[in-house]
Z-matrix of the N, CA and C atoms (Angstrom, degrees):
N
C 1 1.435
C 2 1.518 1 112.74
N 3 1.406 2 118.23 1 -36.40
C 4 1.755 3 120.86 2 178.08
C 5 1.336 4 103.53 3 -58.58
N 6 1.381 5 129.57 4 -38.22
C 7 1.578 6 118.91 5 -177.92
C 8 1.419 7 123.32 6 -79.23
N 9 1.339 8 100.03 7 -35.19
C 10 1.695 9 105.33 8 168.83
C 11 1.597 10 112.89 9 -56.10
N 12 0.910 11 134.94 10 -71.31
C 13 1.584 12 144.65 11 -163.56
C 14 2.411 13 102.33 12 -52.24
N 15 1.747 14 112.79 13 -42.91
C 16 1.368 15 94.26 14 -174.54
C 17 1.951 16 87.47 15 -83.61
N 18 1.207 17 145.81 16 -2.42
C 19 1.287 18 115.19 17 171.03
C 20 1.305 19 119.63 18 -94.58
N 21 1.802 20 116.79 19 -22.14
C 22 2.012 21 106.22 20 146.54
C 23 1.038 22 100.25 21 -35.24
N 24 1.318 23 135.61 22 -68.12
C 25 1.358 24 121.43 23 -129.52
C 26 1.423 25 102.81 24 -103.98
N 27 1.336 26 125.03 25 13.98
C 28 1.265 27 124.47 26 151.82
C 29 1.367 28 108.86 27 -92.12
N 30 1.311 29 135.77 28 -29.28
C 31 1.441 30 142.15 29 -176.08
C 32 1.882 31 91.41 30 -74.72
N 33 1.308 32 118.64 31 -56.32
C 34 1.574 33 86.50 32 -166.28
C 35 1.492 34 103.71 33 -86.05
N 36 1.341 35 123.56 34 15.36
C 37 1.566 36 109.34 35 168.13
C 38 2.032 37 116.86 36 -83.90
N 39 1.442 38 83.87 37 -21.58
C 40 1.160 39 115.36 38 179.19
C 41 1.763 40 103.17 39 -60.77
N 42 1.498 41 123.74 40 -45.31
C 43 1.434 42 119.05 41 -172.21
C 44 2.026 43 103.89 42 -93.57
N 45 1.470 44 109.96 43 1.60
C 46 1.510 45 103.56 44 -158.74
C 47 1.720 46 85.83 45 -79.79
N 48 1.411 47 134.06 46 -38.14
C 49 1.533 48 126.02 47 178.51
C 50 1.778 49 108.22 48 -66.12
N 51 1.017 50 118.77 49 -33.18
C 52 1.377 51 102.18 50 163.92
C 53 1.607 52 134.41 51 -77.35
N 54 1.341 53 112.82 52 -30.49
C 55 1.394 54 96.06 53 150.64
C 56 1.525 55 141.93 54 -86.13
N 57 1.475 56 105.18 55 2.89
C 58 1.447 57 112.28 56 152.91
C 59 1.222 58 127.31 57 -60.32
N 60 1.594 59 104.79 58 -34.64
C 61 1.646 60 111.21 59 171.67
C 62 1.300 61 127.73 60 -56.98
N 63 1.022 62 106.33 61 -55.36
C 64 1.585 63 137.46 62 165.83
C 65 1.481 64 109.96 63 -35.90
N 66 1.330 65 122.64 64 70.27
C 67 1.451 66 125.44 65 -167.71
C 68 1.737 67 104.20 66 -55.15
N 69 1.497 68 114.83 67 102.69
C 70 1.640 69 98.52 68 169.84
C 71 1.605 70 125.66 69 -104.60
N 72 1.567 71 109.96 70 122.13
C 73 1.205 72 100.50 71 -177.77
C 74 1.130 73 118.14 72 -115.52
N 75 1.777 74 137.55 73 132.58
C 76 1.262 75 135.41 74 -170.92
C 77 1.739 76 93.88 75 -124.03
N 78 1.517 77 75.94 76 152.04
C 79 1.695 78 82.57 77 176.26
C 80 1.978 79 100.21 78 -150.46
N 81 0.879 80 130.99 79 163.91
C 82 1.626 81 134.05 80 169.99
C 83 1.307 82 111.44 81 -143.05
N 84 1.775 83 104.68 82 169.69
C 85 1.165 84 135.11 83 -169.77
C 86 1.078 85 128.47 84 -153.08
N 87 1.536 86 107.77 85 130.94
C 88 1.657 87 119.30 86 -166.78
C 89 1.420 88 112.22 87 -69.93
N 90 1.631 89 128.78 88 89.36
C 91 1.458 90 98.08 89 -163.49
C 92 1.876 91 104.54 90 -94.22
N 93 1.219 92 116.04 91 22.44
C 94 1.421 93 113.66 92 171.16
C 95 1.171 94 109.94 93 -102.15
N 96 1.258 95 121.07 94 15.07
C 97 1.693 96 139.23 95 -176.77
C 98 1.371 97 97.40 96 -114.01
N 99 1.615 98 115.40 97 -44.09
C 100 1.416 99 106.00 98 -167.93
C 101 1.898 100 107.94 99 -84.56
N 102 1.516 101 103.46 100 -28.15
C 103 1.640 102 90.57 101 173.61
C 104 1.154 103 103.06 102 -77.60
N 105 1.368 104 152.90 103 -8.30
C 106 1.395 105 136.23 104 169.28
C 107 1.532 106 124.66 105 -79.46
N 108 1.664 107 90.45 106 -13.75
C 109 2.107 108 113.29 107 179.64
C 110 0.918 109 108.46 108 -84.49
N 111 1.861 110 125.82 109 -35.14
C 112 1.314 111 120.02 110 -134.24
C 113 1.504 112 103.74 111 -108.81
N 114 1.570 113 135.47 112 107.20
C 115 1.028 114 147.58 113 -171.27
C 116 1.954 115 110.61 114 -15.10
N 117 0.900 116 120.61 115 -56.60
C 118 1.333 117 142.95 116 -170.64
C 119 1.900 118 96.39 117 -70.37
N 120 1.354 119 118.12 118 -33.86
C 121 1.496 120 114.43 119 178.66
C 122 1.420 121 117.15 120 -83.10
N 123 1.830 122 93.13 121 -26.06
C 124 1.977 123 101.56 122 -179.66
C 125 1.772 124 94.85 123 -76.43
N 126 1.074 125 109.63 124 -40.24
C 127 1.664 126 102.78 125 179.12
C 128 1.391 127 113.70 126 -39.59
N 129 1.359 128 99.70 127 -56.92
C 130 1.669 129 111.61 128 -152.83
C 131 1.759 130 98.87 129 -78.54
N 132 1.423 131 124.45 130 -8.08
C 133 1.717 132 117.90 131 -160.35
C 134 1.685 133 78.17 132 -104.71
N 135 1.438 134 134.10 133 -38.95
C 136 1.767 135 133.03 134 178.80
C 137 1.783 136 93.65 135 -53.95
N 138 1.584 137 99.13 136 -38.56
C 139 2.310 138 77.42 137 -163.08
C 140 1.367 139 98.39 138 -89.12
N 141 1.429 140 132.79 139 -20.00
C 142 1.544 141 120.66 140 166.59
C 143 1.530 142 104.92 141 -65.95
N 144 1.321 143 123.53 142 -48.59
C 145 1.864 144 108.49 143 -158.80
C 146 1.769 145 89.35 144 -74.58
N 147 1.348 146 124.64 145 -8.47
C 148 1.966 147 118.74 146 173.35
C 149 1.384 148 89.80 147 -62.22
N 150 1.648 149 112.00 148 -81.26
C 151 0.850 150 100.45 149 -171.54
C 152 1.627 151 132.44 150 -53.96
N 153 0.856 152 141.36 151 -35.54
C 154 1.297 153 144.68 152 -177.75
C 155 1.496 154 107.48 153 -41.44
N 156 1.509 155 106.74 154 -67.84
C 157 1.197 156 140.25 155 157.51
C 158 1.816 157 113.72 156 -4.71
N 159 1.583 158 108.62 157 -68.41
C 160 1.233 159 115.79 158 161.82
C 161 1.500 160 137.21 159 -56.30
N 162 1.557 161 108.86 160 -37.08
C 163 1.536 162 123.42 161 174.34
C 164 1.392 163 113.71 162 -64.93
N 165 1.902 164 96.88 163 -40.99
C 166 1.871 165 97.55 164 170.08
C 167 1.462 166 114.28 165 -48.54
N 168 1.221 167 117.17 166 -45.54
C 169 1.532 168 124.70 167 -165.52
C 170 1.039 169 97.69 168 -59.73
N 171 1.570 170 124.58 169 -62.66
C 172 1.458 171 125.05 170 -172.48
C 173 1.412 172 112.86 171 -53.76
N 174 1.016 173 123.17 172 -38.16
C 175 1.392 174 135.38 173 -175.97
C 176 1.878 175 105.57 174 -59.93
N 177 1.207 176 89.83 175 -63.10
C 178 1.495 177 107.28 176 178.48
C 179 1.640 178 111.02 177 -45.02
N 180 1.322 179 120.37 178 -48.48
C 181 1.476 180 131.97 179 -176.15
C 182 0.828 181 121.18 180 -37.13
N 183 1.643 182 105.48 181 -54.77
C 184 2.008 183 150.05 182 -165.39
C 185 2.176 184 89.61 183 -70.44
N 186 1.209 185 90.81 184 -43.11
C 187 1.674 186 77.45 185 -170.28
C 188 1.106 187 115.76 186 -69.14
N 189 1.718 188 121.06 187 -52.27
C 190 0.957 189 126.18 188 -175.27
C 191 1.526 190 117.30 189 -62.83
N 192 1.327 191 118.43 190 -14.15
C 193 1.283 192 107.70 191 163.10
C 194 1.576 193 113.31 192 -82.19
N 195 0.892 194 99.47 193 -66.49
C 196 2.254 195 95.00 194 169.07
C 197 1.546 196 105.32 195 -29.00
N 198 1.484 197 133.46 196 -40.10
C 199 1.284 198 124.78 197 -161.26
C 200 1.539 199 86.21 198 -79.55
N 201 1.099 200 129.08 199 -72.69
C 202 1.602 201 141.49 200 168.98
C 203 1.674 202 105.79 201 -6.53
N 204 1.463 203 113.20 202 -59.94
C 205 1.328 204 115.84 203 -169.12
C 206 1.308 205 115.85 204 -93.60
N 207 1.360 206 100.94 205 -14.66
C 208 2.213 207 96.77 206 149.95
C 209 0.921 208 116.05 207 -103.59
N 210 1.548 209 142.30 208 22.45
C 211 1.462 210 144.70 209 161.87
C 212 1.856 211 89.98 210 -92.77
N 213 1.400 212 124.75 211 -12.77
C 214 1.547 213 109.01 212 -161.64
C 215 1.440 214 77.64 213 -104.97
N 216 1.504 215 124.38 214 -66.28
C 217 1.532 216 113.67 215 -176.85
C 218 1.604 217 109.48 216 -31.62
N 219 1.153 218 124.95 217 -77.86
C 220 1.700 219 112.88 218 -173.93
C 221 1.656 220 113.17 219 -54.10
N 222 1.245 221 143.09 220 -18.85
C 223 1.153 222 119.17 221 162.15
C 224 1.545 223 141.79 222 -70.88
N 225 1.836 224 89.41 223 -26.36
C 226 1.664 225 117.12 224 -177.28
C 227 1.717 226 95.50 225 -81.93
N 228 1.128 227 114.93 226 -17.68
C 229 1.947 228 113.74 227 -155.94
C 230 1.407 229 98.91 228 -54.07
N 231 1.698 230 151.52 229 -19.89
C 232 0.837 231 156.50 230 -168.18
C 233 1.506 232 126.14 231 -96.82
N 234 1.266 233 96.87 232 -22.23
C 235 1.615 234 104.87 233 161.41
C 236 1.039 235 124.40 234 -101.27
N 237 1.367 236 124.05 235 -8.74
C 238 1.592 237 140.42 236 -160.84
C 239 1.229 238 97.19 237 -84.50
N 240 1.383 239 94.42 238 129.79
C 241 1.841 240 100.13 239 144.54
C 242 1.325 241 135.49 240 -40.78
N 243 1.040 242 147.32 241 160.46
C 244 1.646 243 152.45 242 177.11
C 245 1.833 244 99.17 243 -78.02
N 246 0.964 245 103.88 244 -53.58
C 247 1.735 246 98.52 245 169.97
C 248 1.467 247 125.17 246 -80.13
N 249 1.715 248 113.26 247 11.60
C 250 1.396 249 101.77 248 -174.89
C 251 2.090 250 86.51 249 -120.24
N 252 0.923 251 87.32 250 -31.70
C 253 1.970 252 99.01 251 163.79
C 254 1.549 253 98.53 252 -47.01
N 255 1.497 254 107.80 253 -81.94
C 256 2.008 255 91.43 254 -172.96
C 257 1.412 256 115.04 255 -61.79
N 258 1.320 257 128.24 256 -20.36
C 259 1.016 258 109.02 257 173.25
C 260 1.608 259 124.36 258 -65.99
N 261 1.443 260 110.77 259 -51.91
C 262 1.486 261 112.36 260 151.40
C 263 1.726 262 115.45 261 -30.62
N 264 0.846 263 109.32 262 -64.90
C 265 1.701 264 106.82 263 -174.39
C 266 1.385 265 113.63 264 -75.97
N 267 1.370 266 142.70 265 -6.13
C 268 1.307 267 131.35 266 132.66
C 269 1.131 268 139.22 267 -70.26
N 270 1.505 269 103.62 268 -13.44
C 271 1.624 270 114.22 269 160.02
C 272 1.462 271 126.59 270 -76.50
N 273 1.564 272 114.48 271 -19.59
C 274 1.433 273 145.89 272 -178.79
C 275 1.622 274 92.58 273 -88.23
N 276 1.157 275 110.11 274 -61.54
C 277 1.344 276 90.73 275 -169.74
C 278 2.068 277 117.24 276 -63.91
N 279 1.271 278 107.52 277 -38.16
C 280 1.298 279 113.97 278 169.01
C 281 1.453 280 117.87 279 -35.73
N 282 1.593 281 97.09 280 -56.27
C 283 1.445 282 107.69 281 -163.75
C 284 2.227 283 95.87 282 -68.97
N 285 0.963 284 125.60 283 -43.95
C 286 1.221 285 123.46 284 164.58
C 287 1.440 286 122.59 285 -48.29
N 288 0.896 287 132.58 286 -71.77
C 289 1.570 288 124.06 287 155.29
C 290 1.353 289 116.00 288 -14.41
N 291 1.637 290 116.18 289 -62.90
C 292 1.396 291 121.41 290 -169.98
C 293 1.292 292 100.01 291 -69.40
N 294 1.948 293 145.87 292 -31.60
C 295 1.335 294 142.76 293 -170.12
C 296 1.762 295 85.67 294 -66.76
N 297 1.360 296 118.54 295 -56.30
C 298 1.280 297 108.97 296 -139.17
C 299 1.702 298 112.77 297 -88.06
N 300 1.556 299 122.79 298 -9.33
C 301 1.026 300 149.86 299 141.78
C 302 1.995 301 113.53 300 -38.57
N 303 1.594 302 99.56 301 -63.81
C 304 1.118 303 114.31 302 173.18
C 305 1.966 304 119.66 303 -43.66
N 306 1.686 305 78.78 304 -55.59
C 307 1.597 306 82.82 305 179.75
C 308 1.756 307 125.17 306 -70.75
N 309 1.513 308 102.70 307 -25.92
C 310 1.632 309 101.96 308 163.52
C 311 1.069 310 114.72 309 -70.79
N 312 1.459 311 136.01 310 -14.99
C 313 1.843 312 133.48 311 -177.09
C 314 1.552 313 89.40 312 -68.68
N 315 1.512 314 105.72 313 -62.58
C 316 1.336 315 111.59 314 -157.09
C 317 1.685 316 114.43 315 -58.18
N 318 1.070 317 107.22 316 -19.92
C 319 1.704 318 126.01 317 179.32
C 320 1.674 319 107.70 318 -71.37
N 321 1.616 320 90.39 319 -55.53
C 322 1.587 321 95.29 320 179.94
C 323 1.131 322 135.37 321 -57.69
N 324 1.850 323 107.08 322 -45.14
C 325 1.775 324 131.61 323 151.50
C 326 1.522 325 109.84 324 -35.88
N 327 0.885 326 116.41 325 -62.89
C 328 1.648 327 122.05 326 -146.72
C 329 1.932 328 79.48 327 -75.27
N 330 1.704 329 132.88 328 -65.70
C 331 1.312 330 108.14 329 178.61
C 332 1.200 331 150.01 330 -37.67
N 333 1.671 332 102.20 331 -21.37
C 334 1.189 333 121.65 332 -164.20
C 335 2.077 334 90.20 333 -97.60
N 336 1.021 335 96.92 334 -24.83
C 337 2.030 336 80.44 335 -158.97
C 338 1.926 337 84.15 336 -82.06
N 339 1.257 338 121.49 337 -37.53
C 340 1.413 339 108.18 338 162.69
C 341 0.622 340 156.49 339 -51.92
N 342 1.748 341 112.42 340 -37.16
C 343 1.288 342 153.57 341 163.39
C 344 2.071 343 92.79 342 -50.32
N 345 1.114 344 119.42 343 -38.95
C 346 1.593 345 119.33 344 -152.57
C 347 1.709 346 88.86 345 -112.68
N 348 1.330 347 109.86 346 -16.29
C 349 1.778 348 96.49 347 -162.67
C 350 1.746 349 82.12 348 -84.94
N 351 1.440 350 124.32 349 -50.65
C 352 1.515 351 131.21 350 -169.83
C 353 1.661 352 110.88 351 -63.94
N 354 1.702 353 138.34 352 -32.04
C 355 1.013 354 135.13 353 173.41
C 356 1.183 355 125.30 354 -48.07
N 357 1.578 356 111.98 355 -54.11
C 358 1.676 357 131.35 356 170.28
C 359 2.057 358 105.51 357 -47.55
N 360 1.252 359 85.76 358 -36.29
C 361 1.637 360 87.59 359 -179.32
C 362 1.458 361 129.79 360 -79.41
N 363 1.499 362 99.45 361 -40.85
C 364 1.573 363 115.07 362 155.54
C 365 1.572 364 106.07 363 -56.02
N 366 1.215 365 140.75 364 -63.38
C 367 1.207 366 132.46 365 -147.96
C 368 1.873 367 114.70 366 -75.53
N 369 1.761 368 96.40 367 -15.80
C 370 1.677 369 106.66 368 -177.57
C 371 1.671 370 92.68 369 -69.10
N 372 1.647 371 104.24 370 -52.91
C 373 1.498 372 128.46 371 -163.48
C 374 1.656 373 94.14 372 -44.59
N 375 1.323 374 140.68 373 -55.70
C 376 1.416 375 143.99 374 -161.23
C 377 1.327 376 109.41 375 -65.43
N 378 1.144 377 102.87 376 -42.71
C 379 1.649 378 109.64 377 174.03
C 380 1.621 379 116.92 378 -74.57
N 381 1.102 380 118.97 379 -35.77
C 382 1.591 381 115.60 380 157.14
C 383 1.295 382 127.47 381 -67.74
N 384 1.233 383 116.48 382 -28.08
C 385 1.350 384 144.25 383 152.98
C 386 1.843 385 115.71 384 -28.17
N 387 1.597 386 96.82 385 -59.03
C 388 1.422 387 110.10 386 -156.32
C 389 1.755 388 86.56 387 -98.22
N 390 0.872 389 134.09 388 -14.46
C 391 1.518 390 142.27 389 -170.39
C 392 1.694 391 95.13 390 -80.67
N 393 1.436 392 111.70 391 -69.65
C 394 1.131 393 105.84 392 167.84
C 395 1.333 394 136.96 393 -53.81
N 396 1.418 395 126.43 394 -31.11
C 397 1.434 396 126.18 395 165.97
C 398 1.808 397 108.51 396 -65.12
N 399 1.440 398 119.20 397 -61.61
C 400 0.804 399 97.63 398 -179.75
C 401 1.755 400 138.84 399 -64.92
N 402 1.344 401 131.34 400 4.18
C 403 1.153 402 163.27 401 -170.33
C 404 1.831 403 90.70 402 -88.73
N 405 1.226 404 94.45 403 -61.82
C 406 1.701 405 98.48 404 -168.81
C 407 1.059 406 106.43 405 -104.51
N 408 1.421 407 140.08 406 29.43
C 409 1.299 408 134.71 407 144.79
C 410 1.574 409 118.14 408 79.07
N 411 1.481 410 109.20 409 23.35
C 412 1.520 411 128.60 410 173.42
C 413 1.606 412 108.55 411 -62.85
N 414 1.511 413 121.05 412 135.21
C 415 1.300 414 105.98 413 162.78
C 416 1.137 415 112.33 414 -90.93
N 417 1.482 416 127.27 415 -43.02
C 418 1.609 417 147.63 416 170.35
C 419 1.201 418 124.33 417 -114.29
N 420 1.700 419 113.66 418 113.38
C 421 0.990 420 101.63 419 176.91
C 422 1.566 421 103.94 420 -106.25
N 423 1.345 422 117.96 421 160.34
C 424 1.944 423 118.42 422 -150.35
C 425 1.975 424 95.10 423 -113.45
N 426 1.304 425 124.68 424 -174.68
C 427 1.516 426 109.49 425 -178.38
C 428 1.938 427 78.16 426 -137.86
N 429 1.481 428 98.52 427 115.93
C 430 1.460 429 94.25 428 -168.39
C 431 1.659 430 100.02 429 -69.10
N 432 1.692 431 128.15 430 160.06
C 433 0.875 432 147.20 431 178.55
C 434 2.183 433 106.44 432 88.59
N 435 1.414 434 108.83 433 8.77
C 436 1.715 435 119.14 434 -154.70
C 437 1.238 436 75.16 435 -105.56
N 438 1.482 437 151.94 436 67.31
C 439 1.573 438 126.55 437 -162.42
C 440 1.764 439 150.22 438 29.99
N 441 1.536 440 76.38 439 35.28
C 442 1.934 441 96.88 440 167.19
C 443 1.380 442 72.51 441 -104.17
N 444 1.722 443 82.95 442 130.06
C 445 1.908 444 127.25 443 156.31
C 446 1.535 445 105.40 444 -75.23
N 447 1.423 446 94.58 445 -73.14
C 448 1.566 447 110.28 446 -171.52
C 449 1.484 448 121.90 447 -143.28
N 450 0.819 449 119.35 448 132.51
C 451 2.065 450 134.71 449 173.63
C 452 1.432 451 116.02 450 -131.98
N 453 1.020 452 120.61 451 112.01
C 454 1.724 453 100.12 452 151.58
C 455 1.388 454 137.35 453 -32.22
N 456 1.458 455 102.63 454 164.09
C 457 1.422 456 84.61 455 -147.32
C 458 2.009 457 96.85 456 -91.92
N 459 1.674 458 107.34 457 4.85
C 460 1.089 459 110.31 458 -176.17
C 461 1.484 460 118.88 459 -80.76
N 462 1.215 461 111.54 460 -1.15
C 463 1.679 462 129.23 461 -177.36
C 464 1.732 463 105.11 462 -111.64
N 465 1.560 464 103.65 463 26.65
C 466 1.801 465 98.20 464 179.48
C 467 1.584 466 85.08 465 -110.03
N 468 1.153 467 112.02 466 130.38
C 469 1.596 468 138.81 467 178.98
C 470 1.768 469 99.45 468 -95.53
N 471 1.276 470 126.36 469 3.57
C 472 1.442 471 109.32 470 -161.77
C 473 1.219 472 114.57 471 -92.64
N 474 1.509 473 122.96 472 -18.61
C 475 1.518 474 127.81 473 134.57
C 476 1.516 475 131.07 474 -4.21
N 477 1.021 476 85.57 475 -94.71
C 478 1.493 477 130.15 476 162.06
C 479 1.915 478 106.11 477 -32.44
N 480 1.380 479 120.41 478 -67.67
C 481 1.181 480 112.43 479 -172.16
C 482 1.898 481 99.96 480 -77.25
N 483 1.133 482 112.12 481 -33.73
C 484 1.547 483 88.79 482 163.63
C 485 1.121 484 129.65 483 -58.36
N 486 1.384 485 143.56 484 -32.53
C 487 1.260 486 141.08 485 -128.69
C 488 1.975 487 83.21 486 -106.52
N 489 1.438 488 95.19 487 -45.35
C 490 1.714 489 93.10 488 177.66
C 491 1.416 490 104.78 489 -69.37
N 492 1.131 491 109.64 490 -53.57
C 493 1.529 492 90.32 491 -163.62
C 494 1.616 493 120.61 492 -67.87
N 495 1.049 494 115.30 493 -22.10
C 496 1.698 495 114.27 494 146.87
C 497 1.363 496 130.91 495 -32.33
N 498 1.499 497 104.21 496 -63.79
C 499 1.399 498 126.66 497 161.73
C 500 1.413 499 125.08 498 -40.50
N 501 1.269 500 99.77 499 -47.08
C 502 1.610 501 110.85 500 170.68
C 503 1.527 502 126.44 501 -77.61
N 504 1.450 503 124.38 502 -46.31
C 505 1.059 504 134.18 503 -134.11
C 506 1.754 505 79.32 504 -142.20
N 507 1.518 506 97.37 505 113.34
C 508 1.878 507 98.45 506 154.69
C 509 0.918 508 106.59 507 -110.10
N 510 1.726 509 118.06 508 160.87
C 511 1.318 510 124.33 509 168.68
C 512 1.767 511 108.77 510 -70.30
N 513 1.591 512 99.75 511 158.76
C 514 1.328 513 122.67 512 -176.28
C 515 1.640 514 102.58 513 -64.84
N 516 1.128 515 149.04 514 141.11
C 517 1.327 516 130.44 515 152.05
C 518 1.851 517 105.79 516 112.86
N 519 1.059 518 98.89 517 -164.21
C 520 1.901 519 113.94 518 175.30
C 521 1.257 520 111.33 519 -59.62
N 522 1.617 521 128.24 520 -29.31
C 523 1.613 522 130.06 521 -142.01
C 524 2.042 523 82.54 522 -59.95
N 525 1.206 524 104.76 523 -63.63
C 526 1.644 525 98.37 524 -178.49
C 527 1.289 526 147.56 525 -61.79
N 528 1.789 527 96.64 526 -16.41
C 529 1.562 528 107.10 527 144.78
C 530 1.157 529 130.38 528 -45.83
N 531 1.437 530 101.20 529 -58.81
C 532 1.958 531 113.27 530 -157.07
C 533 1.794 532 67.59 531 -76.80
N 534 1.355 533 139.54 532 -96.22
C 535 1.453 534 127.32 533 -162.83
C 536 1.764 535 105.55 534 1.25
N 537 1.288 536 131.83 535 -87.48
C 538 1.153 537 130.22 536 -177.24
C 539 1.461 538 123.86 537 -68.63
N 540 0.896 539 125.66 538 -0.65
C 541 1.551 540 139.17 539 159.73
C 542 1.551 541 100.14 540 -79.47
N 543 1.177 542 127.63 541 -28.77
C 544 1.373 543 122.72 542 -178.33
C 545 1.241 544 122.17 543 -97.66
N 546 1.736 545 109.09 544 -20.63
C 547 1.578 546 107.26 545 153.45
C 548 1.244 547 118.81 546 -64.35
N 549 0.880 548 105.22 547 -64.88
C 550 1.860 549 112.24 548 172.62
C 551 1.227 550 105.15 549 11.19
N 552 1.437 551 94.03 550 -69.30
C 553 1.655 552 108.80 551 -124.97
C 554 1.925 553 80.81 552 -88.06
N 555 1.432 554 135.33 553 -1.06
C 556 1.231 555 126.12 554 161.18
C 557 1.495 556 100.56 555 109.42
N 558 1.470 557 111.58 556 47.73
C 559 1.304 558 107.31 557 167.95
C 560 1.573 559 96.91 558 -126.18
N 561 1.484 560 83.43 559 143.38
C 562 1.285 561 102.03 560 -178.42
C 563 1.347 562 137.99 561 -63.91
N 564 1.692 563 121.83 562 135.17
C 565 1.340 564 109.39 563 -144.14
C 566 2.151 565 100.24 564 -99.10
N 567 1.108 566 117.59 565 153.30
C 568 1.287 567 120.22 566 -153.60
C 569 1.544 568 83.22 567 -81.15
N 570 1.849 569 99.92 568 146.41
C 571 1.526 570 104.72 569 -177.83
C 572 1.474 571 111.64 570 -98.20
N 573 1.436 572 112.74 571 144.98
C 574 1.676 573 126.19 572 -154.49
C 575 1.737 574 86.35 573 -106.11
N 576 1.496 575 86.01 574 136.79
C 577 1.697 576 113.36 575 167.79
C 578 0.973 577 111.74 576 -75.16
């Protein structure tokens, strides 16, 4: 056993000069910073909170009528018949089921059109991602908040992948109108890293 243990430890002293050589450089990026930066992500979070916006209403409508029609059940409950009472309250309860049914569609919809509006955006983002590492000689790049503790802040690439992916990638729609409608008019344009 005494001879085994100093030739490990000549074998892994043996690999510690080769991975010194091995220049490794990691750097990361916030990409829930960059779809909230990146022109094309502010587009897409304005047509989800539209839409959203509308489903609330609908949503909202549906309640206030259920609230409406159990504010009438408890006022009438005193004149009512015993069979016109459950009937009221199986109609209350129906109509509850159907609000709360309603509101998981609308929950489920709205994840899913985000879920699909943000993928397309992630998947441009990876490829600018890997463009930039390999350009700058990154071996790893990390997805900050994925279990990065700590980095400097000189190894955050998320700059950087906004500023391109802006460059590259416009949003669908007005977002790049009103953008240049707003230079125009002499506002100042945000300065690139």
């Amino acid at each position: 056993m005494k001879h085994s243990l100093p030739k490990a430890l000549l074998l892994a002293l043996a690999f510690v000069p080769a991975l010194g050589r091995a220049e490794q450089k990691i750097g990361f990026v916030d990409l829930q910073r960059a779809l909230n930066e990146v022109d094309e992500g502010k587009a897409a979070k304005a047509l989800l909170k539209r839409d959203f916006d509308e489903k609330q209403k609908v949503l909202d409508g549906k309640k206030a009528e259920f609230d409406k029609l159990q504010a009438d059940l408890e006022k009438q409950a005193v004149v009512m018949s015993d069979a016109a009472k459950k009937d009221k309250a199986n109609e209350l309860d129906r109509r509850a089921r159907e609000l709360q049914g309603l509101f998981v569609q609308l929950q489920k919809d709205l994840s899913e059109r985000e879920r699909d509006a943000t993928k397309g955006i992630y998947d441009r983002m990876a490829v600018i991602v890997r463009e930039i590492a390999e350009a700058e000689g990154f071996t790893v790049v990390l997805e900050k908040g994925a279990g990065l503790v700590y980095a400097p802040s000189s190894l955050d690439l998320t700059n950087e992948l906004i500023r391109k992916y802006n460059a590259r990638h416009a949003p669908a729609g007005g977002a790049a109108a009103s953008k240049k409608g707003a230079e125009g008019k002499g506002a100042a344009a945000a300065p690139k890293k």
